[in-house]
Backbone bond lengths (Angstrom), bond angles and torsions (degrees), N, CA, C in turn:
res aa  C-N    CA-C-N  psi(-1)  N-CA   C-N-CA  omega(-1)  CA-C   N-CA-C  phi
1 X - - - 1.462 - - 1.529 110.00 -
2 X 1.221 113.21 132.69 1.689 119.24 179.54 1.805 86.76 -56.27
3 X 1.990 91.81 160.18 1.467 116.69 -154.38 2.218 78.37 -88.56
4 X 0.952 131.78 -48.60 1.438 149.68 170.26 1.786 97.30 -17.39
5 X 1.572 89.23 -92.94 1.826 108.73 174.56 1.529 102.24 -16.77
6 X 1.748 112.48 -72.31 1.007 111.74 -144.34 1.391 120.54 -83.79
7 X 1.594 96.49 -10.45 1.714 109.86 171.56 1.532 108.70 -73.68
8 X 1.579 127.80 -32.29 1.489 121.81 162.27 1.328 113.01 -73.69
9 X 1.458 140.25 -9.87 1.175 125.48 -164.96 1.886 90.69 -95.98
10 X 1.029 124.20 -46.55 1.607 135.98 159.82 1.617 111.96 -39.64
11 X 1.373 114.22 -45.92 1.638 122.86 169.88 1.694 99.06 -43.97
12 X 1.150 105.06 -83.22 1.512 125.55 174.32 1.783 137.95 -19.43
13 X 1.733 81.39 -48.22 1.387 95.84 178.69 2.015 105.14 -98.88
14 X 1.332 106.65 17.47 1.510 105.86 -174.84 1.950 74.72 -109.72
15 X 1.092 101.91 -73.08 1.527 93.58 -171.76 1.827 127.28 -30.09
16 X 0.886 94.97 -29.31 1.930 121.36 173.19 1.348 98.56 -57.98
17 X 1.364 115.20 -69.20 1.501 138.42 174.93 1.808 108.81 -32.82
18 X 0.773 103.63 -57.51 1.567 138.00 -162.79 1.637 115.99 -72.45
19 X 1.288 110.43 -40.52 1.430 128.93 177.66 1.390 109.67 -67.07
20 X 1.279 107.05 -22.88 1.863 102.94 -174.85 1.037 92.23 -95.79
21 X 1.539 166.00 -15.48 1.053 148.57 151.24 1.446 140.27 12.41
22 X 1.592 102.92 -66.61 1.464 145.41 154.16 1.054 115.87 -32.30
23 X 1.166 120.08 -68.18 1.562 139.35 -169.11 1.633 90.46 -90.40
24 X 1.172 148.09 -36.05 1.476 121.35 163.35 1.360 133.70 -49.77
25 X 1.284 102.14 -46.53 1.196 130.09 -167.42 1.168 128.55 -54.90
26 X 1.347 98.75 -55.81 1.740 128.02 136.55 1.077 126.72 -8.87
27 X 1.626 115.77 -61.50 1.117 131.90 -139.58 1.903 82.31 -109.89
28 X 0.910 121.00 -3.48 1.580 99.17 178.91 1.409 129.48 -132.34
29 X 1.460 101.28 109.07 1.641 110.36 -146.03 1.517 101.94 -93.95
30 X 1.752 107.44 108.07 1.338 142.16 -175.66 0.996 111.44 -132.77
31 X 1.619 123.08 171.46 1.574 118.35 127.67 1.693 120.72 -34.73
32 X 1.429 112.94 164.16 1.471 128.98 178.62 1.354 111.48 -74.07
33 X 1.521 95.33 -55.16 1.447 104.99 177.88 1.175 129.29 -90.32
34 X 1.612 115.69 9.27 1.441 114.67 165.84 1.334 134.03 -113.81
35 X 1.728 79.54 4.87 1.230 97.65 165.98 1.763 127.81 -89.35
36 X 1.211 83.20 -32.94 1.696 115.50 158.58 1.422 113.06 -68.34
37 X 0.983 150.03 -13.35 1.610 164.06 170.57 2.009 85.22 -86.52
38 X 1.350 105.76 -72.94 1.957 110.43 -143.41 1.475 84.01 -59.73
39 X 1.310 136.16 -64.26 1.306 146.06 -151.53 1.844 95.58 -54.18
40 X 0.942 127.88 -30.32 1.347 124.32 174.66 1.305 128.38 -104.37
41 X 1.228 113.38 -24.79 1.825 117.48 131.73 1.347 101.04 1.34
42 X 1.668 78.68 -91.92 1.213 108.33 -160.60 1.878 110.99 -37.24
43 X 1.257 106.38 -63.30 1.193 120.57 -164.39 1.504 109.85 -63.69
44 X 1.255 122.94 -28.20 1.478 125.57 154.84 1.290 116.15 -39.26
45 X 1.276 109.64 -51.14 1.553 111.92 -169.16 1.768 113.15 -64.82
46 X 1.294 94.39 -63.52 1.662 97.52 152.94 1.191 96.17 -26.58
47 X 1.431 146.19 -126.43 1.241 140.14 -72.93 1.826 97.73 -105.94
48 X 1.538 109.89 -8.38 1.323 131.84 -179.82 2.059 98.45 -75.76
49 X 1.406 93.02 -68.51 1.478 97.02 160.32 2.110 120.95 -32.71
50 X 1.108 93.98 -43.52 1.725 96.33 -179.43 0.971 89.23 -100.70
51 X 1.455 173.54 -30.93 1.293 139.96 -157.48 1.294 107.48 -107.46
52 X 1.400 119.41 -8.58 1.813 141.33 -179.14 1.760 90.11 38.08
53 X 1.661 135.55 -45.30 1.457 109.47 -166.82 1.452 102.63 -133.99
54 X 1.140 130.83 80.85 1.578 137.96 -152.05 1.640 85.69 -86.97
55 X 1.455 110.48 133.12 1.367 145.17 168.28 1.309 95.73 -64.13
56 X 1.728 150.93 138.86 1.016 160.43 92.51 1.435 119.58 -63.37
57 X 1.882 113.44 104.42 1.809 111.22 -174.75 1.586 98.22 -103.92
58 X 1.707 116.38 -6.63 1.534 114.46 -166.17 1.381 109.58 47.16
59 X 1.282 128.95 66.81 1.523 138.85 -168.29 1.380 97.39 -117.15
60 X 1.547 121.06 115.05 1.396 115.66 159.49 1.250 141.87 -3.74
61 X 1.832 104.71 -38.72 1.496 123.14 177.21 1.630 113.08 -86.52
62 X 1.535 108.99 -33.60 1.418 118.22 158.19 0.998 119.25 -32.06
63 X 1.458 111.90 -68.77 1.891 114.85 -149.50 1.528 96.91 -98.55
64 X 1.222 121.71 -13.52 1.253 126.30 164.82 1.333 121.03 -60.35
65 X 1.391 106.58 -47.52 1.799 111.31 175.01 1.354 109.82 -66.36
66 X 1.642 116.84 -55.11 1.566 130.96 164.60 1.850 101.14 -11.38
67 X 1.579 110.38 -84.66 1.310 116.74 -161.83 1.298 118.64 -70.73
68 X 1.723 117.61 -13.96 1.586 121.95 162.34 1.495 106.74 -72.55
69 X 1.273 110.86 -42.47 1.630 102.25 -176.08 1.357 98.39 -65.86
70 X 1.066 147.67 -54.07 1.289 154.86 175.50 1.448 118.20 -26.57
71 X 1.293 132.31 -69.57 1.764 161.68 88.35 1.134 79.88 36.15
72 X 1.418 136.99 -107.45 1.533 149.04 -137.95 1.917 103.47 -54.53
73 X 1.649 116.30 -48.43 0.828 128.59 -161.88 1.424 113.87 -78.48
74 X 1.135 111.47 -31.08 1.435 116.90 -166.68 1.673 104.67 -91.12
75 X 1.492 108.75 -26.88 1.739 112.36 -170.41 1.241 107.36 -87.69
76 X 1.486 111.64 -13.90 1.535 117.51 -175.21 1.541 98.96 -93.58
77 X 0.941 144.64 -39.41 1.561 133.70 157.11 1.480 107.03 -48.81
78 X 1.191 129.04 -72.46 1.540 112.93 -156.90 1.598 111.29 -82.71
79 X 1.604 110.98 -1.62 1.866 95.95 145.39 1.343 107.97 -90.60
80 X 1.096 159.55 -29.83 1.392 142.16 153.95 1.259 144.24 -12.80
81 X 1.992 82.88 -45.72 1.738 92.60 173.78 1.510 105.53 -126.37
82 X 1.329 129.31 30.45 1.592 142.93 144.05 1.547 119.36 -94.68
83 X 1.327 107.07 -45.20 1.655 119.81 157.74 1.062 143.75 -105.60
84 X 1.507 137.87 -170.06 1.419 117.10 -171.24 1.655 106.14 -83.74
85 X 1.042 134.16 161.10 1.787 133.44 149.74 1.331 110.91 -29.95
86 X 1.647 125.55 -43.35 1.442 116.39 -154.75 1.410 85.88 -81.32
87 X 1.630 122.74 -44.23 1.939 125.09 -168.14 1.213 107.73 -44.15
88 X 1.661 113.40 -41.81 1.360 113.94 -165.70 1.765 125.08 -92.58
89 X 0.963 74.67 -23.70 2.194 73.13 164.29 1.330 108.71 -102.02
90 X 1.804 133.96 -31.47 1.182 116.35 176.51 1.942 112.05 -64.61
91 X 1.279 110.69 -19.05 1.454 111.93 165.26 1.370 119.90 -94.17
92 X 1.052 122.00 -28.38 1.692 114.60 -175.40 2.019 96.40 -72.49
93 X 1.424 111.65 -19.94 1.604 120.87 -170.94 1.922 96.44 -78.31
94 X 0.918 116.10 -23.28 1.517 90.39 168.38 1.707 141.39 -74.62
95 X 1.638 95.63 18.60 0.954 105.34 -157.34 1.908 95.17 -86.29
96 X 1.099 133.71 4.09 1.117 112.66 143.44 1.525 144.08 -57.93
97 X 1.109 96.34 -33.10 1.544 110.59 173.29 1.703 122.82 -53.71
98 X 1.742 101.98 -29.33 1.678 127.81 168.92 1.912 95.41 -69.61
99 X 1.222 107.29 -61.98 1.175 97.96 -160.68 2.142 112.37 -65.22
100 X 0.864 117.55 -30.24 1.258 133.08 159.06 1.654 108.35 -40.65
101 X 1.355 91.56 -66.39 1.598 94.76 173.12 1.459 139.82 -57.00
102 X 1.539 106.67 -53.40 1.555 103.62 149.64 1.442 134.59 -88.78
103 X 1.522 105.96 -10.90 1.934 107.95 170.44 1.565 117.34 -23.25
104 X 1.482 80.20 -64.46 1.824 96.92 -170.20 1.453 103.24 -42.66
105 X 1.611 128.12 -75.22 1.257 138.32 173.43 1.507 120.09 -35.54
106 X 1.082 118.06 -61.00 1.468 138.00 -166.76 1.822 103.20 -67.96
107 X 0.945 99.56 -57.93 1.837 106.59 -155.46 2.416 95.29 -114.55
108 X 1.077 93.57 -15.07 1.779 84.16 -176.68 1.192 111.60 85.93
109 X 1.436 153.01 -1.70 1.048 157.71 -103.26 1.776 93.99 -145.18
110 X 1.582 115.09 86.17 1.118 100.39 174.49 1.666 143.98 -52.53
111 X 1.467 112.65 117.11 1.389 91.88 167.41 1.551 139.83 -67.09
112 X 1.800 134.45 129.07 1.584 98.42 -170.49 1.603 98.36 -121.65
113 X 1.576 98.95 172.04 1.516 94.08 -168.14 1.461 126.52 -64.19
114 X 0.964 123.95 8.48 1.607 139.27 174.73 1.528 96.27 -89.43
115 X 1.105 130.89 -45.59 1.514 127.21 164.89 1.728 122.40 -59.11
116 X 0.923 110.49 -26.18 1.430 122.58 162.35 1.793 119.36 -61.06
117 X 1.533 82.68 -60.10 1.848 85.96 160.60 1.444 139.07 -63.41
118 X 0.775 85.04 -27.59 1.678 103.63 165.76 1.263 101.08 -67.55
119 X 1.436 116.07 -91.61 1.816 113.58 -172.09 1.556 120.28 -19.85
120 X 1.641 110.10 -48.81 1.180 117.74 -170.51 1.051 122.67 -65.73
121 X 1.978 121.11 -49.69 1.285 123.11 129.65 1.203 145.86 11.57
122 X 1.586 105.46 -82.13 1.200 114.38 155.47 1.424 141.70 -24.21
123 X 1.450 98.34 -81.15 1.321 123.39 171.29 1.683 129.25 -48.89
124 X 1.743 110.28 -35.83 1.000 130.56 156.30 1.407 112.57 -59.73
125 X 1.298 108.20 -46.10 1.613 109.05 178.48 1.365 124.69 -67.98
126 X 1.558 111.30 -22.40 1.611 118.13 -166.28 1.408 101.55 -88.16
127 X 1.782 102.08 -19.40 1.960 106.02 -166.76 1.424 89.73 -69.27
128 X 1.320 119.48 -55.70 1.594 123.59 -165.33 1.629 116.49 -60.02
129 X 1.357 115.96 -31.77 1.280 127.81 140.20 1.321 126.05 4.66
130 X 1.681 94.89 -93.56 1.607 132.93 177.87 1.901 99.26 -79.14
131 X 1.083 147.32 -15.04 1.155 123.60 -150.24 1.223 110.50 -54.21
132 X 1.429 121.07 -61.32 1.767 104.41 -177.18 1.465 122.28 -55.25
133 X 1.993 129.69 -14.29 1.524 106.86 175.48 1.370 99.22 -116.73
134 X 1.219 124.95 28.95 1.809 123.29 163.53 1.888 107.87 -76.61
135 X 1.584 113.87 84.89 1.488 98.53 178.18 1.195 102.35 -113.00
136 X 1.917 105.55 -159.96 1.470 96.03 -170.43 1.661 93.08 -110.79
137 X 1.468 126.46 47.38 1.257 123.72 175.46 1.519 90.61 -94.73
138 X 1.412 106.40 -166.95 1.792 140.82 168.30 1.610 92.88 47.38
139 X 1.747 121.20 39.76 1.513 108.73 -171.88 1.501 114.97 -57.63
140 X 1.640 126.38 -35.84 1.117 105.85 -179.32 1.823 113.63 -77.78
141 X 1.103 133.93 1.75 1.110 142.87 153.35 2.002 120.62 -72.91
142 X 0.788 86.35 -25.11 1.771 104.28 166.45 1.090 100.78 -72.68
143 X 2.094 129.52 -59.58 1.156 121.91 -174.85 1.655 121.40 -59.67
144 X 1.568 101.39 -28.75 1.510 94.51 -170.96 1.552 113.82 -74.66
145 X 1.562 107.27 -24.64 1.374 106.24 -178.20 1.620 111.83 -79.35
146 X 0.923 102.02 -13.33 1.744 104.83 -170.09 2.016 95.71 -78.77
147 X 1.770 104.55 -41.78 1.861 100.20 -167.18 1.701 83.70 -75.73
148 X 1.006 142.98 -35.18 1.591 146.48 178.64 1.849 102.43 -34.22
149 X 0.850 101.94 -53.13 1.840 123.60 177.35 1.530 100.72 -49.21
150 X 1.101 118.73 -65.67 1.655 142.68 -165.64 1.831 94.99 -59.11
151 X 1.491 96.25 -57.54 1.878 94.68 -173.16 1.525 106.11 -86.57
152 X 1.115 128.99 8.63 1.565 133.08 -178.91 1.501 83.86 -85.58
153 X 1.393 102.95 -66.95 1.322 110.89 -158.30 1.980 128.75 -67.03
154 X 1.564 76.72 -20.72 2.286 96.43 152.67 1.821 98.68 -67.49
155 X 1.071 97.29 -59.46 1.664 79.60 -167.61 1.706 126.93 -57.85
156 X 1.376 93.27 -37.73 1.482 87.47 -179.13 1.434 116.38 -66.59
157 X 1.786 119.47 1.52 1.311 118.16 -169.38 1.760 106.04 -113.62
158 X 1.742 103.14 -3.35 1.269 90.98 -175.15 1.603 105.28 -118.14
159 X 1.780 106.18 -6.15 1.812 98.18 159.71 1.973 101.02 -84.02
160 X 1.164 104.19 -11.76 1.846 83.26 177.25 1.411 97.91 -83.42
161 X 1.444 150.77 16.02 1.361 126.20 -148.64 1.509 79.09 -134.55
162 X 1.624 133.67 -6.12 0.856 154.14 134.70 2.050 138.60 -76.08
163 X 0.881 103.59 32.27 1.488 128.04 -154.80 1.490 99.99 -85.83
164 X 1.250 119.13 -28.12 1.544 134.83 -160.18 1.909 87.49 -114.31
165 X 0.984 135.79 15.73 1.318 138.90 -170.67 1.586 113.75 -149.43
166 X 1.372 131.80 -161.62 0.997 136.97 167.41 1.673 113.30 -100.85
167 X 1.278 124.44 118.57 1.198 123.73 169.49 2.094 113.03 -83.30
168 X 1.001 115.37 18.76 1.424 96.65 -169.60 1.150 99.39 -113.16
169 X 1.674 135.72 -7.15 1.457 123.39 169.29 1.620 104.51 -50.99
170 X 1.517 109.86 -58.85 1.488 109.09 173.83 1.007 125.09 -13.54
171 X 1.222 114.45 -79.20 1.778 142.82 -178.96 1.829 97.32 -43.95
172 X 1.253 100.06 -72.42 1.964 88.37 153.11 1.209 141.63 -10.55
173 X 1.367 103.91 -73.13 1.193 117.15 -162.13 1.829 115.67 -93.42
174 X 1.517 86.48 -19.41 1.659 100.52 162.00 1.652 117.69 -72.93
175 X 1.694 114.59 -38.62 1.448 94.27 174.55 1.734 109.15 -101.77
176 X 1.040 96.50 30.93 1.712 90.99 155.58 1.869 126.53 -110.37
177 X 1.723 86.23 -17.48 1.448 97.70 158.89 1.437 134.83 -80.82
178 X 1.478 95.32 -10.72 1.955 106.95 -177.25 1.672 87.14 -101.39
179 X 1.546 110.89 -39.01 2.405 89.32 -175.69 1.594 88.62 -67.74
180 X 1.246 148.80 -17.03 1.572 121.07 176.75 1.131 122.47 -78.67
181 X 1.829 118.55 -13.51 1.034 113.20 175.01 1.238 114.40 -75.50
182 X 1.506 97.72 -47.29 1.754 99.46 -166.45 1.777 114.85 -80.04
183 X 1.463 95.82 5.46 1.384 100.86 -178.97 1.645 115.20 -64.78
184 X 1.295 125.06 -20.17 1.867 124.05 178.07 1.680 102.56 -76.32
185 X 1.259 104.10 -12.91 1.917 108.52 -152.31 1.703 91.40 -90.05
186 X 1.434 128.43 -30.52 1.531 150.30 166.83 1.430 109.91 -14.12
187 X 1.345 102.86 -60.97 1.759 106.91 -152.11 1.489 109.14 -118.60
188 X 1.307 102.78 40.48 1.958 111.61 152.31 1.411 105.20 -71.41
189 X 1.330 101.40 -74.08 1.335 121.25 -151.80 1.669 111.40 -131.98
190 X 1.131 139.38 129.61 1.279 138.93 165.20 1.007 125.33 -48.62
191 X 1.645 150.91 162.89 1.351 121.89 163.76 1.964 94.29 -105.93
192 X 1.083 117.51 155.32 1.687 123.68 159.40 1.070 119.94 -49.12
193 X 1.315 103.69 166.10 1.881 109.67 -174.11 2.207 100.72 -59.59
194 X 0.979 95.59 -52.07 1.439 81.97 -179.98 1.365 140.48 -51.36
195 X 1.725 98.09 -25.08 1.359 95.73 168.64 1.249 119.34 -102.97
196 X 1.370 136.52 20.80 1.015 141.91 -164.84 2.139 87.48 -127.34
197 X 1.189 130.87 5.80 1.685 130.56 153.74 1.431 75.25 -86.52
198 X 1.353 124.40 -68.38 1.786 98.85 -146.59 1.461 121.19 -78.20
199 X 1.115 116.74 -4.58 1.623 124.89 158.32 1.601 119.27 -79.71
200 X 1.422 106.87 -14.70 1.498 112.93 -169.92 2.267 77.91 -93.44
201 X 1.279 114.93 -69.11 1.242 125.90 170.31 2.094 100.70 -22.71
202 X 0.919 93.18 -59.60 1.932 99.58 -161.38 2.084 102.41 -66.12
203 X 1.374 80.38 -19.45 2.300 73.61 -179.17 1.344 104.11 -112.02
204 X 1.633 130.58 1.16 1.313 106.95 -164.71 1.629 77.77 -115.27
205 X 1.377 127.78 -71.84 1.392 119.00 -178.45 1.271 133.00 -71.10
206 X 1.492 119.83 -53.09 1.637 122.75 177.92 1.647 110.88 -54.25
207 X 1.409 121.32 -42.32 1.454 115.23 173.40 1.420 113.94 -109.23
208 X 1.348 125.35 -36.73 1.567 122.13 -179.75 1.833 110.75 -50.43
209 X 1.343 97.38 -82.31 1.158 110.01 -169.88 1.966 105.88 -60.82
210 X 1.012 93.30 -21.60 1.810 86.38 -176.35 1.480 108.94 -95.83
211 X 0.945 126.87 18.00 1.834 130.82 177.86 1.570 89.73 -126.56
212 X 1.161 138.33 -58.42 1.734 145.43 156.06 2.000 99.81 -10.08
213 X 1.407 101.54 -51.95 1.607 119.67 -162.72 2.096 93.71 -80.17
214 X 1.608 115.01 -50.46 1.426 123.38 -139.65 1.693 75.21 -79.04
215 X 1.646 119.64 -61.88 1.138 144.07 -172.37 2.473 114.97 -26.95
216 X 1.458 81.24 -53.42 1.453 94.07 172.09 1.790 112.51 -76.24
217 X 1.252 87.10 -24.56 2.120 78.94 -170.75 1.324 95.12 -95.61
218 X 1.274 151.94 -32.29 1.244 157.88 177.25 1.381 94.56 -24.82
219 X 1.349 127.67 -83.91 1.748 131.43 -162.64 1.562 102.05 -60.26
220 X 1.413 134.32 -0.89 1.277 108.58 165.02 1.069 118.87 -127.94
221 X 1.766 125.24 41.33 1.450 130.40 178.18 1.690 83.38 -147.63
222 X 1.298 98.38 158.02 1.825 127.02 161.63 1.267 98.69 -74.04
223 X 1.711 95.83 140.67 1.321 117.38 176.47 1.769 117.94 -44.23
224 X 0.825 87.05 -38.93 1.675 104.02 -174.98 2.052 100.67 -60.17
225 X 1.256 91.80 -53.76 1.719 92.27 177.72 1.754 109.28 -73.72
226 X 0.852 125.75 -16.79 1.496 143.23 166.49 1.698 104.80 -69.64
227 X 0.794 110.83 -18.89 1.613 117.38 -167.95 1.404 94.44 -123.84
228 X 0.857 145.28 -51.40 1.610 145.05 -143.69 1.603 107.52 -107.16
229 X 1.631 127.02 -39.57 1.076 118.76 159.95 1.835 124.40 -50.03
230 X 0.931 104.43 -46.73 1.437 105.16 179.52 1.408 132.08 -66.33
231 X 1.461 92.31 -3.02 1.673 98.04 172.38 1.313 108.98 -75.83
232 X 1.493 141.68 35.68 1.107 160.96 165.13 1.812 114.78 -91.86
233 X 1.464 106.79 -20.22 1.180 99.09 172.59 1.900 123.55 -99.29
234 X 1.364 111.06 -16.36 1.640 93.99 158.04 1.517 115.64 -69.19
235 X 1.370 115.42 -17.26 2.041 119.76 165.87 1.300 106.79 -45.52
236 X 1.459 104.99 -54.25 1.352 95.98 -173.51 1.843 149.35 -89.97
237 X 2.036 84.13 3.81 1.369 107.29 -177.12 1.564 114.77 -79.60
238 X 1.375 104.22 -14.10 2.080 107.07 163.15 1.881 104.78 -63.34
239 X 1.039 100.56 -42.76 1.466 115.02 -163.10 1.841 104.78 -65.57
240 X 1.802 107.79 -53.74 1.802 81.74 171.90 1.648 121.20 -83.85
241 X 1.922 119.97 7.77 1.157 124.09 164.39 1.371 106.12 -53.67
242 X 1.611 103.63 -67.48 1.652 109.14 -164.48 1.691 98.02 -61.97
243 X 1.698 147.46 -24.81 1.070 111.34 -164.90 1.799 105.80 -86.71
244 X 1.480 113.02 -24.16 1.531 122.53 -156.01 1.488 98.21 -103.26
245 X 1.658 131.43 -41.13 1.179 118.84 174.17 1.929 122.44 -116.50
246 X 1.524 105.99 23.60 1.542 110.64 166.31 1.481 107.02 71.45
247 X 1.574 133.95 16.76 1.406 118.37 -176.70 1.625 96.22 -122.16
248 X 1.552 93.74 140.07 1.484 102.30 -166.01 1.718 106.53 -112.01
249 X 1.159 103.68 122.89 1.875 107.40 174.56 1.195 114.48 -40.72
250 X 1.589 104.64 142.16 2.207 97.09 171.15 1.221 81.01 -100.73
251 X 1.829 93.18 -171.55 1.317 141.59 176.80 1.644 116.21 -24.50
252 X 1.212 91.04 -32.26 1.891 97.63 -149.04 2.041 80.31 -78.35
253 X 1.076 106.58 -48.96 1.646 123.54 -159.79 1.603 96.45 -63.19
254 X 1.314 119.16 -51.06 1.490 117.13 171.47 1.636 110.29 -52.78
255 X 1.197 114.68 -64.50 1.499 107.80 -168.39 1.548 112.18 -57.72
256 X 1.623 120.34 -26.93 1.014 105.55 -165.12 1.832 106.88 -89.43
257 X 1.283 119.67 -22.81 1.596 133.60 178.79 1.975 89.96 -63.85
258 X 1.344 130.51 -55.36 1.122 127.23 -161.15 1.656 102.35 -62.53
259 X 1.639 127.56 -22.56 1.344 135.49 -171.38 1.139 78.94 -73.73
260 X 1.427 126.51 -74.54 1.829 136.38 -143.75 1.431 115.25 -62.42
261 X 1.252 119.40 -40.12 1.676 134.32 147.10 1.432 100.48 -48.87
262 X 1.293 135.64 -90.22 1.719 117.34 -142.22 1.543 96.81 -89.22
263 X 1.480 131.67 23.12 1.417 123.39 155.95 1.590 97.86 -72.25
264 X 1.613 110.58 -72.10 1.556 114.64 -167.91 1.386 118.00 -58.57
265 X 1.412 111.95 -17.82 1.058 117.04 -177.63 1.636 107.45 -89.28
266 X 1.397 129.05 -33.76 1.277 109.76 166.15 1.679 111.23 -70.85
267 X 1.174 141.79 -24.67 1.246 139.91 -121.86 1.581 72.20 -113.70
268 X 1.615 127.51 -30.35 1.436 112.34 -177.04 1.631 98.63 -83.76
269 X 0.902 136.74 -47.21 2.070 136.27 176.19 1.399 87.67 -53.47
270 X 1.192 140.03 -44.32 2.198 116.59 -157.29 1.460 96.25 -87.31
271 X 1.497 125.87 -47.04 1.486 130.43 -170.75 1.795 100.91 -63.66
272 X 1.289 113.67 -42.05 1.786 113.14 158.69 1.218 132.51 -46.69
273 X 1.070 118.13 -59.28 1.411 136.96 159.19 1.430 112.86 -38.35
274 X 1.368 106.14 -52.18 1.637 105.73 -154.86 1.623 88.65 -63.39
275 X 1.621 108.91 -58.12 1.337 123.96 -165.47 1.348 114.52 -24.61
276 X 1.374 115.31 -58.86 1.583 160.21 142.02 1.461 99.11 -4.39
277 X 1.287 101.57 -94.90 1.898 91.01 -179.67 1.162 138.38 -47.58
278 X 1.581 119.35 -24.92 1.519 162.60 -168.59 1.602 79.34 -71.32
279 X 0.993 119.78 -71.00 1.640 125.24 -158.61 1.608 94.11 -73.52
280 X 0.944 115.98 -57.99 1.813 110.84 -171.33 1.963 103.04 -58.47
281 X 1.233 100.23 -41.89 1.858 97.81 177.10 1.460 100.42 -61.55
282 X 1.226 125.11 -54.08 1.844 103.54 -165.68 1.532 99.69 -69.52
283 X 1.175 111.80 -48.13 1.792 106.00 -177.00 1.805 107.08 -40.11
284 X 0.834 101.95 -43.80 1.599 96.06 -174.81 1.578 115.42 -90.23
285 X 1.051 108.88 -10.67 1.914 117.97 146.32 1.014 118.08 -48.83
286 X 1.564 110.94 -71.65 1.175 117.37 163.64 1.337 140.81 -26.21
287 X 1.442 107.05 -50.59 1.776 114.51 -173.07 1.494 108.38 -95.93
């Protein structure tokens, strides 16, 4: 299978991963931040387990990804449980629009105007999404998901700036910097057996295995597709509402998931295509 294919099919199946998040998170009554600490425990161990001899180069792009993954992880828990699920991924999801913005600068990586359409798309599409639970409550939970966007969108620019290297020390070294944070927040209170499946659930699959998946496809897609594929997982956070808690999306949420689907989904057929002719024009230069 081309290295391309299989880096979106890995996009896909991290976003899958990723979508239950929400609905874990929820479900496991802790501290914010110690929960945000255990969940990466956990997920350390994972990724220590798969990498058995993790490279430390202390590379600018290293410890940089480290403290964005870090950043991303920790702000996305405590808007989760300050705001609603829909506040916090339809805001932590604009973080393409960051990477667009510094790509160009940061990594060289032209932005083109078909990528523009897309973003806008998107974003338009994700509002219509959420329109009925986007309010102006859980504001400091609004804020965390909104800087969540900002450090999502560092990371996806500092494992591509690493593309020619290993991006998963990062991912490492990022959730060993979020269990130290949340490590003082630990020893109030215990959490129950139930929340301790969905914290055991939240570090081995929702982040272990789905950064394991994001981590490998990263070096063979543009930041932008690194960022933009995964907006597939607030799609799918109506879907384990309606199976685990019985509430079914309206109108507004359909039309706007059907925008957010056939944006990426055209923007992956035209960016193919183009590629496509690109290759058939020099070949025939050539001969």
């Amino acid at each position: 299978m081309p290295q391309k294919r299989q880096a979106i099919i890995f996009l896909i199946i991290a976003s899958v991963l990723w979508s239950t998040g929400g609905l874990l998170i929820k479900l496991v009554h802790w501290n914010s931040l110690a929960i945000a600490g255990m969940r990466s425990a956990i997920t350390a161990v994972v990724l220590l387990i798969y990498l058995r001899r993790p490279q430390f180069h202390w590379s600018p792009a290293q410890i940089g990804g480290g403290l964005a993954y870090a950043g991303t992880v920790i702000l996305f828990v405590l808007a989760n449980k300050m705001t609603t699920a829909a506040n916090a991924i339809l805001l932590q999801y604009s973080a393409p629009i960051y990477v667009a913005l510094f790509g160009a600068w940061f990594l060289g990586e032209r932005t083109h105007r078909l990528d523009w359409i897309t973003i806008a798309l998107v974003i338009g599409g994700m509002t219509l999404f959420f329109f009925d639970d986007l309010t102006g409550s859980g504001w400091w939970g609004n804020l965390c998901a909104m800087f969540s966007a900002v450090t999502f969108a560092w990371l996806v620019l500092f494992l591509r700036k690493q593309k020619d290297g290993s991006p998963f020390e990062s991912i490492l070294l990022g959730n060993v910097i979020a269990a130290l944070v949340g490590l003082p927040f630990m020893f109030d209170t215990m959490p129950a057996a139930k929340s301790w499946l969905g914290l055991l659930l939240l570090g081995v699959f929702q982040l272990g295995l789905a950064y394991i998946f994001y981590a490998a496809a990263v070096k063979h897609v543009s930041a932008l597709e690194a960022s933009l594929i995964p907006v597939l997982e607030p799609l799918l956070n109506p879907l384990w509402v309606l199976l685990f808690l019985g509430e079914t999306p309206g109108w507004w949420a359909a039309v706007g998931g059907m925008i957010v689907l056939g944006a990426v989904t055209a923007r992956g057929i035209l960016m193919a295509r183009t590629k496509s002719v690109s290759i058939d024009h020099a070949a025939s230069q050539r001969n």
